[in-house]
C-alpha positions as CSV (number, residue, x, y, z in Angstrom):
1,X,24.8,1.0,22.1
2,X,23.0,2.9,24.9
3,X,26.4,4.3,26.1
4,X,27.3,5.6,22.3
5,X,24.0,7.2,22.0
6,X,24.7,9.1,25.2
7,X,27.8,10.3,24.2
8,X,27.2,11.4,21.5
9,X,23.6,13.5,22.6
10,X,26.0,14.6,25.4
11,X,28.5,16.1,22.4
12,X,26.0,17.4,20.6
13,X,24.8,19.5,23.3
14,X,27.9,20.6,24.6
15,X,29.4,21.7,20.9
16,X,26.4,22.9,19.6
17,X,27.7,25.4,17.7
18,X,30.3,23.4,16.2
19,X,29.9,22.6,12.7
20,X,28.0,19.0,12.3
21,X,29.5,16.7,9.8
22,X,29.8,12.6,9.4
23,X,30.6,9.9,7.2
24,X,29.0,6.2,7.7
25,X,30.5,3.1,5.7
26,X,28.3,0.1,5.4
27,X,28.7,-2.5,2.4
28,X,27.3,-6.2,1.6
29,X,29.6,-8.7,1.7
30,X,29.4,-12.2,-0.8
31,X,32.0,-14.7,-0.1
32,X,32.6,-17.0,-3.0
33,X,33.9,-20.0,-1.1
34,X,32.3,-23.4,-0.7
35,X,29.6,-22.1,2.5
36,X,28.3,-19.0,-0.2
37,X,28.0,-16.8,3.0
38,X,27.1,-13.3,2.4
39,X,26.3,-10.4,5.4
40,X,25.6,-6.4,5.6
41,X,27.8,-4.7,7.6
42,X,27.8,-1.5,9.0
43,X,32.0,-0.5,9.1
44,X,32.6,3.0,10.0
45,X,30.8,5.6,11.3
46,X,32.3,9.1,12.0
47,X,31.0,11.9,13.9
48,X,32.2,15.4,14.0
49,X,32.5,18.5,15.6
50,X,34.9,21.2,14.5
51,X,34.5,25.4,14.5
52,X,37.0,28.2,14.7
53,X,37.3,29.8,17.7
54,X,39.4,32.9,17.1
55,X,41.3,33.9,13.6
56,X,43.7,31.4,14.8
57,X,42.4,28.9,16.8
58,X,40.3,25.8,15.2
59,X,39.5,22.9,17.3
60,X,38.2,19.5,15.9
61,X,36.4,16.8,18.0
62,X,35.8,13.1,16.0
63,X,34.0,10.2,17.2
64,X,35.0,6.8,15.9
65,X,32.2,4.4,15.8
66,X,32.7,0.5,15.1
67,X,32.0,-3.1,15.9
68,X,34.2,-4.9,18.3
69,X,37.1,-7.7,17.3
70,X,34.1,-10.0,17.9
71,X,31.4,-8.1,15.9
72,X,29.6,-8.1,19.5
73,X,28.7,-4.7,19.4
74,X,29.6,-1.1,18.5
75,X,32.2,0.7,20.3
76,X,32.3,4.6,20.3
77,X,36.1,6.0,20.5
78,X,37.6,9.2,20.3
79,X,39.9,9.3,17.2
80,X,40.4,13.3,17.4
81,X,40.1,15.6,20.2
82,X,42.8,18.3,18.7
83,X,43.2,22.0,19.0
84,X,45.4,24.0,16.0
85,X,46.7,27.0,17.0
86,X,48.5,29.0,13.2
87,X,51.8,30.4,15.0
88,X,54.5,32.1,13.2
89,X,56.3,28.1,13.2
90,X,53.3,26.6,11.4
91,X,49.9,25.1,12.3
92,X,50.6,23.3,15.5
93,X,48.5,20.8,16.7
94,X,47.7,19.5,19.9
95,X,46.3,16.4,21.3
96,X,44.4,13.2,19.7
97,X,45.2,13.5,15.8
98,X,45.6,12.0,12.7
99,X,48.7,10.5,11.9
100,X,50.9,12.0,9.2
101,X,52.2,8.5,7.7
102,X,50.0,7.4,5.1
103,X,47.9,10.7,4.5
104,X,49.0,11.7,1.1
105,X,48.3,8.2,-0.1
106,X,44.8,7.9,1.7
107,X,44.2,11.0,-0.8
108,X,45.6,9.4,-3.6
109,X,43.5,6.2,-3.3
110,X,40.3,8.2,-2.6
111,X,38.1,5.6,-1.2
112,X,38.6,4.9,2.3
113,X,34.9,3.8,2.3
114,X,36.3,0.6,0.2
115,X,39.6,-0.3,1.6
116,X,41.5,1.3,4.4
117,X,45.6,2.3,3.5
118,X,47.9,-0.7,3.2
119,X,49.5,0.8,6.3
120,X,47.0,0.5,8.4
121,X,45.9,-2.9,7.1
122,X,49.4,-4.1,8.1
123,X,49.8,-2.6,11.2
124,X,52.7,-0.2,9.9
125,X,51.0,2.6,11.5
126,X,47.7,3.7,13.2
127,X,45.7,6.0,11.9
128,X,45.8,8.6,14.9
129,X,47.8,9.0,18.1
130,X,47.7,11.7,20.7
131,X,50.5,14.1,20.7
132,X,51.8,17.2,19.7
133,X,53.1,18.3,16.0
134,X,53.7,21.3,14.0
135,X,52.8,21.4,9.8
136,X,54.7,23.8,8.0
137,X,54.9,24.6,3.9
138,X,58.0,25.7,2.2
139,X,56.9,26.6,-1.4
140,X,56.0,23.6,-3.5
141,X,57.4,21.2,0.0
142,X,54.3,20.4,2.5
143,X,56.0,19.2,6.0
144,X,54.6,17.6,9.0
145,X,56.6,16.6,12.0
146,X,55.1,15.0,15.4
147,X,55.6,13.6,18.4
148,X,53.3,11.1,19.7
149,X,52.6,8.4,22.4
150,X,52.7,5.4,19.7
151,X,49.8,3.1,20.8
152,X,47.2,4.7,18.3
153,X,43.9,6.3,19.2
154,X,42.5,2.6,21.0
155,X,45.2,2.0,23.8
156,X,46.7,4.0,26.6
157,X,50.6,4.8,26.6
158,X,52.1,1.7,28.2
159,X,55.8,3.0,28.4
160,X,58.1,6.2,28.7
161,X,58.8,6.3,25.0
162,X,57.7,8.5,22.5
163,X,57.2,7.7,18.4
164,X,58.5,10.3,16.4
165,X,56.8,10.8,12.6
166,X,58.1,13.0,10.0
167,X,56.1,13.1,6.4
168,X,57.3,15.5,3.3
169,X,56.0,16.4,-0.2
170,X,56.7,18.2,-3.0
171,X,53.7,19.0,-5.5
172,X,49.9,18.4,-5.0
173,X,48.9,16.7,-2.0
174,X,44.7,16.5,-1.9
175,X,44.9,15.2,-5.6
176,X,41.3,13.7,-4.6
177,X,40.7,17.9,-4.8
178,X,43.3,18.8,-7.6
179,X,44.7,18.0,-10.7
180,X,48.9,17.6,-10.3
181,X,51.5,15.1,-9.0
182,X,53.4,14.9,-5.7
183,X,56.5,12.4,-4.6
184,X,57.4,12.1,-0.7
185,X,58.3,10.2,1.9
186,X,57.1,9.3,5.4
187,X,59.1,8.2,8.1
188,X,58.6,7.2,12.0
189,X,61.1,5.6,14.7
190,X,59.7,3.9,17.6
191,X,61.6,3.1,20.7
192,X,60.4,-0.1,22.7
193,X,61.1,-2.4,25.5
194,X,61.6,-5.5,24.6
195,X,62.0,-6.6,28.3
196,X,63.0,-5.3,31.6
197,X,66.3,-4.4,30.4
198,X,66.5,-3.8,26.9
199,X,65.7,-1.1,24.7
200,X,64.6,-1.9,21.1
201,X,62.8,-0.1,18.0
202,X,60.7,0.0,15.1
203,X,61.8,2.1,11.9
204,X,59.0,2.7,9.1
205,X,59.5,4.3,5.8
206,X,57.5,4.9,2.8
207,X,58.2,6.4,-0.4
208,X,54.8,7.4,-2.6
209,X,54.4,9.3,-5.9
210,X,50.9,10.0,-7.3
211,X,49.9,12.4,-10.3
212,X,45.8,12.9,-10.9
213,X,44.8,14.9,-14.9
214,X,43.0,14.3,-17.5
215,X,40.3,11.9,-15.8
216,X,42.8,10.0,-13.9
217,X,44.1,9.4,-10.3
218,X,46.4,7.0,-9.8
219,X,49.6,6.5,-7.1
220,X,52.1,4.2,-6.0
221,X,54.0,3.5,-2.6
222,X,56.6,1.3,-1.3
223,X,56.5,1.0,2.7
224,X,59.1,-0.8,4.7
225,X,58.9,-1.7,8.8
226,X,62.4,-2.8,10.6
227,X,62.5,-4.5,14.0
228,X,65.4,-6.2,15.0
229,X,63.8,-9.1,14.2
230,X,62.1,-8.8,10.9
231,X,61.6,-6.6,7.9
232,X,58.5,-6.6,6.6
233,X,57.3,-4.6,3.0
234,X,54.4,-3.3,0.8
235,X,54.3,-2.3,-2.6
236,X,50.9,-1.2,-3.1
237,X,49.5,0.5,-6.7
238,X,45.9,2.2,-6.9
239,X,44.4,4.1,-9.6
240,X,40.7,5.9,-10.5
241,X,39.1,6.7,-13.8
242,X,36.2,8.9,-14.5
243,X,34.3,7.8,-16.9
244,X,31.7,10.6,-16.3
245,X,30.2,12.7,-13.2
246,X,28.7,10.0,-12.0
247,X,30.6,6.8,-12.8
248,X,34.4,5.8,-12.1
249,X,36.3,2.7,-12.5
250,X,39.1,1.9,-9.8
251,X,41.4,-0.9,-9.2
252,X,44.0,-1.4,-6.7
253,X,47.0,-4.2,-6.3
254,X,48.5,-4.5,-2.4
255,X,51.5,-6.5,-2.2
256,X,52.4,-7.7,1.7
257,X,55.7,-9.8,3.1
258,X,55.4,-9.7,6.5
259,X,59.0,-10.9,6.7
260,X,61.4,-10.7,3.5
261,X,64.1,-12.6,5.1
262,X,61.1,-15.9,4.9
263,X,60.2,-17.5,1.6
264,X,56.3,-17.7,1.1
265,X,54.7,-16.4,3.4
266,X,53.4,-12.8,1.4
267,X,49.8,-12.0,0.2
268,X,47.8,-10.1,-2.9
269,X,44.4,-8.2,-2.5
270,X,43.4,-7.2,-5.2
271,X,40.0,-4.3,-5.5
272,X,38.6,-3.9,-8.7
273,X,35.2,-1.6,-9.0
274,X,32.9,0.5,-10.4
275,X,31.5,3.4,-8.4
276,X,28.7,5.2,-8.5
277,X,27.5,8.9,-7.6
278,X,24.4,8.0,-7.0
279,X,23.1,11.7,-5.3
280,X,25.0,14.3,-3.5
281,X,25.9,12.2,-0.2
282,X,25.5,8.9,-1.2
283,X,28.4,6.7,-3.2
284,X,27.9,2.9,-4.3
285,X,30.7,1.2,-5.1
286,X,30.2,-2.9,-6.2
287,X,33.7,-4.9,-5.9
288,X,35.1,-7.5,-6.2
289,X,38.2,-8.8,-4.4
290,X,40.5,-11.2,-4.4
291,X,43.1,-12.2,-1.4
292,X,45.7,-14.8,-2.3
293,X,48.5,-15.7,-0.1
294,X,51.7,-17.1,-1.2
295,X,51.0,-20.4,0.5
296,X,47.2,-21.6,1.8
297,X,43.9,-21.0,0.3
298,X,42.2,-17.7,-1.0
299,X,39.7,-16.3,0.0
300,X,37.3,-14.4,-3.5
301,X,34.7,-12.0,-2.4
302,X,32.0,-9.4,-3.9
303,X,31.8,-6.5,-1.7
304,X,28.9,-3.4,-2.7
305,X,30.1,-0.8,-0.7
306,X,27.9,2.1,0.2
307,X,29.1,5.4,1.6
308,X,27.0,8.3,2.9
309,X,28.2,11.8,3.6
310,X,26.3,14.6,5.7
């Protein structure tokens, strides 16, 4: 923890006339199984830094802060270290980055402080990747292409290859921002090696439509990974109402097979809520949520998130 707080006074120092903003996730977890246990936990915790440095130059510096596989302690990483440079091709960007996958959606669902994107959950894509890519609109159509090690923002490149990633919509895409509809896909191909000698890959794509008026948000997606040795799928379905300024209800249905060509061996999680605007910065969001696979016991929970926004 000592190390994290260094880091981050060292940052602050060095970027101190960056603009300052963070997010931190914590939440209070009830299990309803037979032991009734029930923890806080702090989940997220960004940190960032981010300014213009000419009319069209930005950069953007985020730390990620976390608690270990183990829950041992928290682990500072660097999930964006990117400079966008607006050139007559489009906004390129260069180095650690968000991915481009699941984006739209993650805007579309709204509540990241909840539930992460069924992509992520499943391992269909990390969340950022250090690279190089170029965004580029074309009327109604928002593009973003990239190029990118493939190991996320948490591991080192560990072979030659490169993942390419190439998302597309037509209408709206920050409908957590604006009233409309938008319909896309996304779609990324991974080389691999499978051993010394051979050369395999990983082919994802998602389809997504979302529309957000009238006091409701809601979208849909259907993702699909391809190995040579499995195909796994999600159909996932998330929707918002606004019931006033201050209070929403939202609900969400993930649907995972890890392997379509295997009988009974998919899971449900189902979120339903009510969240609350309690003052500017701070979001409450009681859950409850209910994982059942296909075959085996599950697992009932009631989750009070808590978001807070600087």
């Amino acid at each position: 923890m000592k190390k994290v707080a260094m880091l981050i006074l060292f940052s602050t120092l060095l970027f101190a006339d960056s603009n300052v903003s963070g997010k931190v996730f914590f939440n209070h977890t009830i299990n309803l199984g037979e032991d009734g246990s029930n923890a806080f936990n702090m989940k997220r915790a960004y940190l960032t830094f981010a300014n213009n440095v000419s009319d069209d130059l930005s950069y953007k510096l985020t730390y990620d802060i976390g608690s270990n596989e183990d829950d041992s302690a928290y682990t500072a990483f660097l999930k964006v270290a990117m400079v966008k440079w607006k050139s007559r091709l489009g906004d390129i960007s260069i180095g650690m980055q968000g991915m481009n996958m699941f984006k739209t959606m993650e805007n579309t669902w709204g509540h990241r402080f909840i539930a992460k994107m069924p992509m992520d959950t499943y391992k269909f894509s990390p969340s950022a990747d250090l690279g190089i890519g170029v965004t580029r609109s074309f009327g109604l159509v928002s593009t973003s292409a990239l190029i990118m090690n493939g190991g996320g923002f948490k591991k080192a490149e560990m072979d030659s290859h490169k993942k390419l990633s190439f998302h597309a919509v037509y209408g709206e895409y920050k409908l957590n921002k604006k009233d409309g509809f938008n319909a896309g896909l996304s779609f990324s191909y991974e080389p691999y090696d499978k051993d010394s000698v051979t050369v395999e890959n990983t082919s994802i794509m998602g389809l997504f439509g979302g529309y957000a008026g009238n006091g409701i948000r809601a979208g849909l997606e259907f993702d699909t990974k391809k190995n040579k040795d499995a195909k796994a799928q999600i159909i996932s379905t998330y929707v918002t109402y606004r019931l006033s300024d201050k209070i929403s209800l939202l609900g969400r249905l993930d649907m995972y097979d890890p392997d379509t060509s295997v009988g009974k061996d998919g899971v449900q999680d189902i979120i339903v809520g009510v969240m609350y605007n309690a003052e500017k910065g701070l979001t409450i969001a009681p859950t409850f949520r209910m994982f059942t696979p296909e075959e085996g016991d599950g697992k009932n929970s009631i989750v009070i998130n808590f978001q807070f926004v600087f």
